[in-house]
PAPA-528720 format. One record per residue: residue in one letter; x negated, y, z of N, C-alpha, C in turn. Coordinates in pm, whole numbers, padded with zeros to 5 digits, always signed. Layout:
AXYZXYZXYZ;...
//
This chain:
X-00084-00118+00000+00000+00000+00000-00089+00124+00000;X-00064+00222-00058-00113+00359-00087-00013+00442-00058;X-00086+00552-00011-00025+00677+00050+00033+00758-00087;X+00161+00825-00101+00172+00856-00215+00234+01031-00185;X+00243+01117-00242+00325+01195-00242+00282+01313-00389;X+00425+01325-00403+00480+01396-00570+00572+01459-00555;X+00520+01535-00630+00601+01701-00659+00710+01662-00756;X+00845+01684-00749+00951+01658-00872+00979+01813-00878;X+01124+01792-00953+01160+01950-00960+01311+01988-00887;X+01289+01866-00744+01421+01931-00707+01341+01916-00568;X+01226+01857-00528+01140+01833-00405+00991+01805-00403;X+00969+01727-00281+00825+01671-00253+00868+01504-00184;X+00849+01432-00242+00838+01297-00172+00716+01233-00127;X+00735+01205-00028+00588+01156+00102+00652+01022+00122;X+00563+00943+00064+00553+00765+00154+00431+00717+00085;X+00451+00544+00056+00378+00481+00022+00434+00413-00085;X+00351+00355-00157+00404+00259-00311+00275+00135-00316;X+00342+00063-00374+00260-00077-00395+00089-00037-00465;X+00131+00075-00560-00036+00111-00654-00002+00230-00641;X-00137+00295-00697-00169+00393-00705-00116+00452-00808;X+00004+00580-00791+00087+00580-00903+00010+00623-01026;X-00098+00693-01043-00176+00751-01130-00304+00730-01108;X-00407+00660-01219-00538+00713-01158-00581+00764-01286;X-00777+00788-01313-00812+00838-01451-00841+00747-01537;X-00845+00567-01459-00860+00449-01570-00725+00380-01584;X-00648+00473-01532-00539+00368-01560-00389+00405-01620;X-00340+00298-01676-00253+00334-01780-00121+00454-01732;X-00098+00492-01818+00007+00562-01786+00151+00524-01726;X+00217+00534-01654+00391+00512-01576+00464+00519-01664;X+00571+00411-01744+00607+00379-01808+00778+00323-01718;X+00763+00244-01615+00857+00228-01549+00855+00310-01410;X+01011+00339-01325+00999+00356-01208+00908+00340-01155;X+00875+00435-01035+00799+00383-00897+00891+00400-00810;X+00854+00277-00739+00924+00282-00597+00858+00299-00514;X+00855+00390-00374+00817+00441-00269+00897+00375-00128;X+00828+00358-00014+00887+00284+00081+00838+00425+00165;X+00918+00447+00331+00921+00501+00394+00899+00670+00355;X+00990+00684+00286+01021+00782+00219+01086+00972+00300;X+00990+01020+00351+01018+01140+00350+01073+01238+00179;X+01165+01317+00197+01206+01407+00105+01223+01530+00157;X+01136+01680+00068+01146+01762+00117+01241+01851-00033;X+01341+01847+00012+01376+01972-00091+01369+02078-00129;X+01403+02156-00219+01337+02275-00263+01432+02371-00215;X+01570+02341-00247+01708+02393-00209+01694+02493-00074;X+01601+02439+00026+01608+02459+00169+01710+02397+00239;X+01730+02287+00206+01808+02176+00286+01713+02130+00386;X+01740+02019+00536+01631+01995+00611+01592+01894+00526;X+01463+01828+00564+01418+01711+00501+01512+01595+00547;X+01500+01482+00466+01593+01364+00476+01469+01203+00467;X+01462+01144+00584+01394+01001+00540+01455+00887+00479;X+01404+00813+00387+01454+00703+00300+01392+00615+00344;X+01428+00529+00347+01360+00373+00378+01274+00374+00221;X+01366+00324+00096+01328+00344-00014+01373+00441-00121;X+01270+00507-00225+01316+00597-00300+01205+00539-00454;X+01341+00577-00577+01262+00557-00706+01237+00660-00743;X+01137+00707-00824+01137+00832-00899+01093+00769-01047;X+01169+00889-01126+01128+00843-01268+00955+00876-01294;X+00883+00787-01423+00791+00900-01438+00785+01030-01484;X+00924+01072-01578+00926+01196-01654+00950+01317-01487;X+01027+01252-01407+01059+01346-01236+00925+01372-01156;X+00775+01315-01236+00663+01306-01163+00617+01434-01201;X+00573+01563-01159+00544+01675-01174+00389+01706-01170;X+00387+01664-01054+00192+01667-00966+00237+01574-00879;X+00088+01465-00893+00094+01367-00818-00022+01344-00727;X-00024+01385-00614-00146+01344-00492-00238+01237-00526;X-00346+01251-00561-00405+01145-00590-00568+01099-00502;X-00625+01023-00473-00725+01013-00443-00829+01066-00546;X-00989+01153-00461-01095+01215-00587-01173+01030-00659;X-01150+01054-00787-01243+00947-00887-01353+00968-00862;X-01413+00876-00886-01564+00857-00842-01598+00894-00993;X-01727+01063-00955-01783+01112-01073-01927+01008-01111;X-01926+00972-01241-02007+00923-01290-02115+01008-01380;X-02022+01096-01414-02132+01155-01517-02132+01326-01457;X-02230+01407-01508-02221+01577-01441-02090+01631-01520;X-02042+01693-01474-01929+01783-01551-01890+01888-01544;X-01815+01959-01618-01840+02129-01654-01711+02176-01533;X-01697+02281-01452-01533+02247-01400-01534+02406-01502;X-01396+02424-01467-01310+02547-01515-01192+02596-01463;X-01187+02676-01401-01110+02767-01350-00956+02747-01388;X-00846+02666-01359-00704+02660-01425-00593+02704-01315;X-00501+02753-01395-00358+02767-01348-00258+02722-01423;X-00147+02658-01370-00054+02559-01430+00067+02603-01375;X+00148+02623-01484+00318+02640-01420+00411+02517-01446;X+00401+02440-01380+00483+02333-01402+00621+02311-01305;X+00780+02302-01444+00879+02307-01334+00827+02430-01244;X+00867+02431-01091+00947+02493-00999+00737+02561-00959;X+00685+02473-00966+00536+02496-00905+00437+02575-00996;X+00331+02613-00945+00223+02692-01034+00111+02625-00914;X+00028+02535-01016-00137+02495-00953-00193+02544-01010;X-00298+02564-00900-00431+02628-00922-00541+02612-00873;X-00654+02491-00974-00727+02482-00896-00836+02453-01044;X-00918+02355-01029-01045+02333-01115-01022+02205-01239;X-01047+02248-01340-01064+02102-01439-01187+02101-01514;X-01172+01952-01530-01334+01891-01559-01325+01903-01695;X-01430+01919-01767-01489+01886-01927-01638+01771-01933;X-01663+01705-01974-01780+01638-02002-01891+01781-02047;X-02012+01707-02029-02103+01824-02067-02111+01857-02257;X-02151+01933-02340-02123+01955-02403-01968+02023-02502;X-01901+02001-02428-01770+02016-02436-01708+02132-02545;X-01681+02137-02665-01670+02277-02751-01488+02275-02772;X-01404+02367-02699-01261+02337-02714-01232+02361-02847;X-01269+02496-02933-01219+02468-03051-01293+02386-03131;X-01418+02310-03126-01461+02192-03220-01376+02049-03174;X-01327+02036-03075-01340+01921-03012-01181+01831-03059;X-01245+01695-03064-01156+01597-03128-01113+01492-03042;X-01134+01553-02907-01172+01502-02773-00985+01518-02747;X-00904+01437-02696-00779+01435-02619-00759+01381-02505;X-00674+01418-02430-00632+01372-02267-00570+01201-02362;X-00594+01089-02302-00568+01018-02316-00410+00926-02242;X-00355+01028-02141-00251+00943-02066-00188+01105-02038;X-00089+01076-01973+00062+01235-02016+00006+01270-01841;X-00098+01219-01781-00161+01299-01680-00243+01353-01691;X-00294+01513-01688-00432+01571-01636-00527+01601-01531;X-00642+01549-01475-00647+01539-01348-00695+01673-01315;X-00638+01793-01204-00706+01849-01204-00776+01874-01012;X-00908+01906-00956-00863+01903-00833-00930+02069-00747;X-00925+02030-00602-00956+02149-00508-00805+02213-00573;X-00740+02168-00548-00608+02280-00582-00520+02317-00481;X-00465+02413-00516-00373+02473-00431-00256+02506-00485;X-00111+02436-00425+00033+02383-00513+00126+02491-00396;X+00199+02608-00519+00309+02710-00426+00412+02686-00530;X+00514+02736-00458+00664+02736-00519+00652+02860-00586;X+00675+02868-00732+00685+02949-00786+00801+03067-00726;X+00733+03241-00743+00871+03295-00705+00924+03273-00547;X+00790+03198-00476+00878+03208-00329+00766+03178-00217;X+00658+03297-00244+00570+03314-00156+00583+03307-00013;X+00713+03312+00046+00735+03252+00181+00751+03085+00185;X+00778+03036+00108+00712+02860+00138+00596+02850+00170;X+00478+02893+00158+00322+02860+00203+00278+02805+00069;X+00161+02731+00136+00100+02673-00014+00051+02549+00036;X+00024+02416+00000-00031+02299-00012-00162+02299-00065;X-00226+02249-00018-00413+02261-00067-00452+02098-00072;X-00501+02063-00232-00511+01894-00190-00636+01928-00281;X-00734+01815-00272-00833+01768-00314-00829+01729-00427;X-00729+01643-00479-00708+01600-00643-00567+01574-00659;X-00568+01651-00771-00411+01608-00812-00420+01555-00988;X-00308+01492-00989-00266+01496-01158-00144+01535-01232;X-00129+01621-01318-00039+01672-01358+00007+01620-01471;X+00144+01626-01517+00215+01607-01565+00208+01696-01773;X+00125+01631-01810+00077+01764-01923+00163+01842-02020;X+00292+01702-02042+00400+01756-02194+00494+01823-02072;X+00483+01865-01910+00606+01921-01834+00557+02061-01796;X+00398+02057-01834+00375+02217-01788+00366+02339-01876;X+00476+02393-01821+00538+02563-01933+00388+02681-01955;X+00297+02679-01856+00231+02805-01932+00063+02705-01833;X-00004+02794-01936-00167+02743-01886-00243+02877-01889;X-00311+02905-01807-00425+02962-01753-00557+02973-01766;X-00634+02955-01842-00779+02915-01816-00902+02999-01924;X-01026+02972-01853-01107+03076-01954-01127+02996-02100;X-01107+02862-02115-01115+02776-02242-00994+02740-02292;X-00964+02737-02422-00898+02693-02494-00826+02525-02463;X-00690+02556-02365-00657+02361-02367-00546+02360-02443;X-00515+02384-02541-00378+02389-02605-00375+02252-02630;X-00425+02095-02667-00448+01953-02644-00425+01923-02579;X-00447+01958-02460-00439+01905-02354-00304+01937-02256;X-00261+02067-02339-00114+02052-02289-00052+02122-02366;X+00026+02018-02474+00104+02076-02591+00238+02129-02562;X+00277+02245-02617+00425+02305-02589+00392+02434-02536;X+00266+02404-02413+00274+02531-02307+00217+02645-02379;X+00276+02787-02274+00232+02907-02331+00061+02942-02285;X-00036+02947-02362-00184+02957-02295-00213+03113-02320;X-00262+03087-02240-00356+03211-02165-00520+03180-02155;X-00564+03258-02206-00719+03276-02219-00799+03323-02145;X-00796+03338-02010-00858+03399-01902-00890+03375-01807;X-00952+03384-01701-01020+03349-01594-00854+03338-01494;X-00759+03261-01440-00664+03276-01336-00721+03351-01197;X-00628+03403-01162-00648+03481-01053-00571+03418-00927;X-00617+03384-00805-00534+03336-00681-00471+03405-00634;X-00384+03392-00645-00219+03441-00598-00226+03455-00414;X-00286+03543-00310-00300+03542-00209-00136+03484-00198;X-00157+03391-00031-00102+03329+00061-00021+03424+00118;
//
């Protein structure tokens, strides 16, 4: 069992699941996950509610808590901000060394991007606080606008990009 918790777009669900719902070698969520001992925090401002068990779809997976991958090789980070659904992250993503965004033939390989050191707020509602996790993975065809000093329009098709260094949104 693994500790799990994911951002949807109507909450935050906290428990555990059989695997690790996401990692960077592994295939993409294709069916449900099921979660056991299930905290739910809603967005609504309802109180939280515990579940014994809860499914979430993968398309309802927004940002997903993940354990940091073991770095093998040196890598470039870069400065990102992500508006996904109800949330806006902001924290660091990796490139391999060499890395040229407009030469590159290089693609995210699974509908997650890992990005980490981030920090996850409710869009529009600076009195919720903010969540600070170590690694997360995001959801790439669900996030509406991107942030960053490099070119990821690949890496997350649809969204509106932005070419610039993101700025942290004080607490």
């Amino acid at each position: 069992m693994s500790d799990c918790e994911i951002y949807t777009p109507t909450g935050v669900l906290a428990g555990t699941a059989d695997v690790t719902p996401v990692t960077i070698d592994g295939p993409d969520l294709v069916d449900p996950l099921t979660m056991a001992g299930v905290s739910f925090y809603p967005l609504d401002g309802d109180e939280p509610t515990q579940r014994p068990v809860a499914t979430v779809e993968p398309d309802d997976m927004l940002v997903v808590v993940t354990p940091p991958p073991e770095v093998k090789v040196h890598l470039t980070w870069y400065a990102i901000a992500v508006e996904v659904g109800p949330y806006r992250v902001t924290g660091s993503i990796s490139t391999h060394p060499g890395f040229d965004p407009g030469k590159s033939i290089a693609r995210p390989s699974s509908e997650f991007v890992a990005l980490s050191e981030v920090t996850i707020e409710l869009l529009g509602h600076p009195e919720a606080g903010t969540a600070e996790r170590a690694h997360v993975h995001v959801n790439r065809y669900a996030v509406d606008r991107v942030t960053s000093p490099i070119m990821l329009g690949h890496y997350f098709p649809g969204a509106q990009l932005e070419t610039r260094v993101p700025v942290a949104v004080p607490a």
